[in-house]
ZATOR-628513 format. One record per atom (N, C-alpha, C, O): residue in one letter; x, y, z. Coordinates in steps of 0.02 Angstrom, whole numbers, plus 50000, padded with zeros to 5 digits. Layout:
<atoms>
aXYZ...
</atoms>
This chain:
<atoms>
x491634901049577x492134904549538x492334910949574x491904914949591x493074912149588x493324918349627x493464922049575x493824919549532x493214929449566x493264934549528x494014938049529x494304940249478x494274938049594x495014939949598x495344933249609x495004928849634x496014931949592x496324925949616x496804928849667x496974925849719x497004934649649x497644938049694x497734946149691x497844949749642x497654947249749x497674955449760x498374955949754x498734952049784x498664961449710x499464962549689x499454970449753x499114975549747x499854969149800x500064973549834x500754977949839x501144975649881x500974983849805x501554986549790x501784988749841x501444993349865x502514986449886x502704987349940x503324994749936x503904992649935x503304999149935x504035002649929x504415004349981x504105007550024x504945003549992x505575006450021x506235008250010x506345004949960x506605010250018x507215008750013x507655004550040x508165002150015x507305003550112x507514997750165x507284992350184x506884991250230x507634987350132x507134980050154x506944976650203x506574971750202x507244979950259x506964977850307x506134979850325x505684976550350x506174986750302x505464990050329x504934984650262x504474980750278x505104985550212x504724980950169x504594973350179x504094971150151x504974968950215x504944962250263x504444965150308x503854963350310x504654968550336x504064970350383x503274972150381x502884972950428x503194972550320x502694976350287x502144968750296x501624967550326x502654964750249x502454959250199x502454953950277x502044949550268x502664953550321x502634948650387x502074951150423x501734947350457x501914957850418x501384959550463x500814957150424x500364954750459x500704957250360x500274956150326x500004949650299x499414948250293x500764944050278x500414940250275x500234937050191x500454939750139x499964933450192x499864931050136x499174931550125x499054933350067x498774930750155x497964933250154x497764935450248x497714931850298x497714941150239x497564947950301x496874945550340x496844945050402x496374944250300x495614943650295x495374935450257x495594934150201x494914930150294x494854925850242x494284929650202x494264927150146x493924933650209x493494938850129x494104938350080x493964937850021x494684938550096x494784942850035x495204936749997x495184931250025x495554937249939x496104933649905x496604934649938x496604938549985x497334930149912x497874930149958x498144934649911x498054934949850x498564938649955x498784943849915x499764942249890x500204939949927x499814943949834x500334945249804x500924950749806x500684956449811x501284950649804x501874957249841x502424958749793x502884954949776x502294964449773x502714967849731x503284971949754x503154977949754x503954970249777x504144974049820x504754977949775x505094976149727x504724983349811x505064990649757x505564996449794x505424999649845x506154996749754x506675000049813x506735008449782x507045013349804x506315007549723x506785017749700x506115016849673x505785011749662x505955024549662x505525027449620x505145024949569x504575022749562x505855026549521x505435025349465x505145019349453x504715018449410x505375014949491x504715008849483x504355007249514x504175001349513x504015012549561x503535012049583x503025016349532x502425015049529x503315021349492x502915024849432x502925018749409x502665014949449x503125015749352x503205009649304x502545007149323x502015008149295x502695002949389x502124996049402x501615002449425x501385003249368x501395005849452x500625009449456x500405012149389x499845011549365x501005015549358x500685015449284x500425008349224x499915008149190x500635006449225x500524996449226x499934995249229x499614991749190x499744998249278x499024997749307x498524989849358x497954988949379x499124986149356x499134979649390x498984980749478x498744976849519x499244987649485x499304984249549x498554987849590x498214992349564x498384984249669x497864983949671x497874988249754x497394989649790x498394989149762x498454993249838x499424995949839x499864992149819x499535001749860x500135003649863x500325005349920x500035010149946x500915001649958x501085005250031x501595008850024x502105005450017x501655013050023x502095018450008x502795020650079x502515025250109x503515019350115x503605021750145x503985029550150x504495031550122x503495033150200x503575040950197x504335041450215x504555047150204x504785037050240x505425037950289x505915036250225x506505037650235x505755033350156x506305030450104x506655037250088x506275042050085x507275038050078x507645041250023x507855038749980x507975032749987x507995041649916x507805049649914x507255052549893x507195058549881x506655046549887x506075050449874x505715045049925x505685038949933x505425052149958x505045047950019x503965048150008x503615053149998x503785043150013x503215040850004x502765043850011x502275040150009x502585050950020x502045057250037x502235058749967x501765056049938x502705061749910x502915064749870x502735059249835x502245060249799x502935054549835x502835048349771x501935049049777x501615051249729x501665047249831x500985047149841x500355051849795x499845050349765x500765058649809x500465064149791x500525062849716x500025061749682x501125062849689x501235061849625x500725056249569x500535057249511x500635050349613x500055044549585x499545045849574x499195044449526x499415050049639x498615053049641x498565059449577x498105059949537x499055063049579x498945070149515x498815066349461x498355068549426x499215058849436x499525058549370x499015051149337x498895049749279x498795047249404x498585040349372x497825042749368x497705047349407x497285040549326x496715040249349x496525033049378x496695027149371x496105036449412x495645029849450x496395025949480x496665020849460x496555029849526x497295028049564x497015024449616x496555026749649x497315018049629x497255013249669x497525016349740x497995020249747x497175014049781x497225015249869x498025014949904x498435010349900x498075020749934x498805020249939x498925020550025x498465021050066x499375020250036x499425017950130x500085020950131x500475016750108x500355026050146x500845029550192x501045027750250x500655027950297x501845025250260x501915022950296x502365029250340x502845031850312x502195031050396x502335038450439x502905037450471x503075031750486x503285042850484x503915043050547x503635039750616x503855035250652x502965044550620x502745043950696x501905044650686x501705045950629x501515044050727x500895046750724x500685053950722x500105054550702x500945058650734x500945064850729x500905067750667x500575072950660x501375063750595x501485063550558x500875064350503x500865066350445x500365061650552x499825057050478x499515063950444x499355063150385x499415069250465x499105077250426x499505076150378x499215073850329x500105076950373x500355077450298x500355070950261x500775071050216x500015065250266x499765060750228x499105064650197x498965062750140x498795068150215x498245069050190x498435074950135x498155075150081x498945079950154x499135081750072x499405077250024x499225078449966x499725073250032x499865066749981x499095064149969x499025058949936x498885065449978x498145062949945x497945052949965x497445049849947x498495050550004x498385043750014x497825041650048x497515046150076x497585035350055x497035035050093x496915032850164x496395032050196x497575032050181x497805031050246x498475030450254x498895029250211x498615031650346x499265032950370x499345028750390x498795025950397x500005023650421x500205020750464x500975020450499x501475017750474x500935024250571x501585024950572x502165019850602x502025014550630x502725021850594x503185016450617x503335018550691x503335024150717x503425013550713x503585006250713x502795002750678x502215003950696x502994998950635x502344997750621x502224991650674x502584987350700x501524993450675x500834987750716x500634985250663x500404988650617x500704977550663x500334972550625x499604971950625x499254971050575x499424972750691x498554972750677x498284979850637x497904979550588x498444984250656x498124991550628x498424991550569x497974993350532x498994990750529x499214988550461x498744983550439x498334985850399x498694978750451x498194975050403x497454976450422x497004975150381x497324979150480x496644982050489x496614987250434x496134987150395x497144992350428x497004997150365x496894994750284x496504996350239x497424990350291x497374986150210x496784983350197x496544983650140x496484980250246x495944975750207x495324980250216x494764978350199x495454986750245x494644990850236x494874993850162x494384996150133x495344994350134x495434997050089x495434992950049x495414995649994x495444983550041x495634981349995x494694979049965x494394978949911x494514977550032x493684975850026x493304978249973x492864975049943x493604987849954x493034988249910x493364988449827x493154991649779x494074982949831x494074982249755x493984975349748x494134973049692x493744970749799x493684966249782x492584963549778x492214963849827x492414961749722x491634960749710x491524957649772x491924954749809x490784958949778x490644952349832x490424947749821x490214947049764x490374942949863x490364936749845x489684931949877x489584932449938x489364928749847x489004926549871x489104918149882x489474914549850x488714916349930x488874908749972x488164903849961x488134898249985
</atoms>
């Protein structure tokens, strides 16, 4: 019996392309540990408040580059307002960038151009510890 069936992953941008991109680097299951993950994908704000307030979702990639509200500000905001706020991933201009992920309070950076391996290398250290473990 699998305890999770599907990790719900909230993708935001404004530009669907960067959000295709998100969801191609990643994949449908990142890790065989984990469940195949599900993709919530989100172009403005306020529904990225909505679905984290919801409380469904189980990882948030946030991009820092969207207007008019860019993903450090939305970030910060989840973390002040949700409790027990689910793991969030900032997606950066550049690498230089990633210090001010850490005032957004997210739990990791990743900058663009995004890299598929270090994107889902980040997701699944982060997704590992909401998913139980499992025994064989």
């Amino acid at each position: 019996m699998t305890p999770v069936s599907r990790l719900k992953v909230l993708v935001y941008s404004d530009d669907i392309d960067v959000r295709q991109q998100v969801i191609l680097a990643l994949g449908r299951r990142p890790h065989p540990d984990l469940p195949e993950l599900e993709y919530v994908e989100v172009a403005t704000e306020p529904v990225v408040i909505q679905n984290m307030d919801a409380g469904h979702i189980d990882l948030a990639i946030l991009d820092g580059e969207a207007v008019p509200a860019g993903g450090m500000g939305i970030a910060k905001q989840l973390k002040d307002e949700i409790y027990q706020c689910p793991p969030v991933v900032v997606l950066t201009g550049r690498p230089q960038d990633a210090w001010l992920a850490t005032w957004s309070r997210a739990e990791a950076a990743v900058p663009h151009p995004i890299d598929p391996v270090h994107l889902a290398e980040t997701v699944v250290s982060l997704l590992r510890a909401r998913v139980p473990a499992t025994t064989s």
